[in-house]
N, C-alpha and C positions, 0 to 999 in steps of 0.2 A: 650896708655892709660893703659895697662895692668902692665906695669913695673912701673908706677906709683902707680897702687892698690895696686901691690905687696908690695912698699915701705912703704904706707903708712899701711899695715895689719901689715908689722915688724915692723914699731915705734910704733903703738896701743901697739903689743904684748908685745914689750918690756918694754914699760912705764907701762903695765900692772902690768910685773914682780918685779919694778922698786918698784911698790907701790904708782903710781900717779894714784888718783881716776880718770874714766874713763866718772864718770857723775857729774860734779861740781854742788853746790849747785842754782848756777844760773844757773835758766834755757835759753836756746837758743830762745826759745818759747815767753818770755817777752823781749825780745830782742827791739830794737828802728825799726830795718828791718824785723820784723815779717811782718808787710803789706806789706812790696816790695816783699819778699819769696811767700805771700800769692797773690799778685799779677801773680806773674811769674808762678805759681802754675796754677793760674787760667787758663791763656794765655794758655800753655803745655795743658792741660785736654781739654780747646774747640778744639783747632790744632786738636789733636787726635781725640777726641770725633766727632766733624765734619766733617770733610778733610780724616779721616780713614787714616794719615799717620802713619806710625809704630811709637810706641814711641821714640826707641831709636834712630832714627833719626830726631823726636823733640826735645828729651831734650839735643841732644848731638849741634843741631844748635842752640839753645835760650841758653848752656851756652856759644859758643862762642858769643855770642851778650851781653850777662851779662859781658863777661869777657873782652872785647870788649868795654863795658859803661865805667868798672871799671877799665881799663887799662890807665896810667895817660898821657895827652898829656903833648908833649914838643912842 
């Protein structure tokens, strides 16, 4: 996971330098999967909030299950 961040902190930075604006006029927010985000969101916060499991071993097993949903079967 971490040589991942890392990747993706240098493509920010550099598209920073580049001149590509970093916050497009659309927002992510109006998106058509805001209520699935806002779903998932929810799920994570009762986990935690309930169960007293550490976050980051919530949010790190529900994105495997997101990525998981959205992984395409053959």
């Amino acid at each position: 996971m971490s040589l991942a961040s890392v990747l993706a902190a240098l493509a920010l930075r550099s598209a920073f330098h580049a001149g590509v604006p970093l916050f497009p006029r659309s927002s992510l927010a109006s998106s058509p999967l805001s209520p699935a985000r806002r779903a998932v969101g929810l799920v994570n916060g009762v986990i935690i909030a309930k169960n007293e499991v550490p976050a980051f071993i919530v949010t790190l097993g529900t994105s495997f299950i997101v990525r998981g949903i959205a992984y395409p079967h053959e």
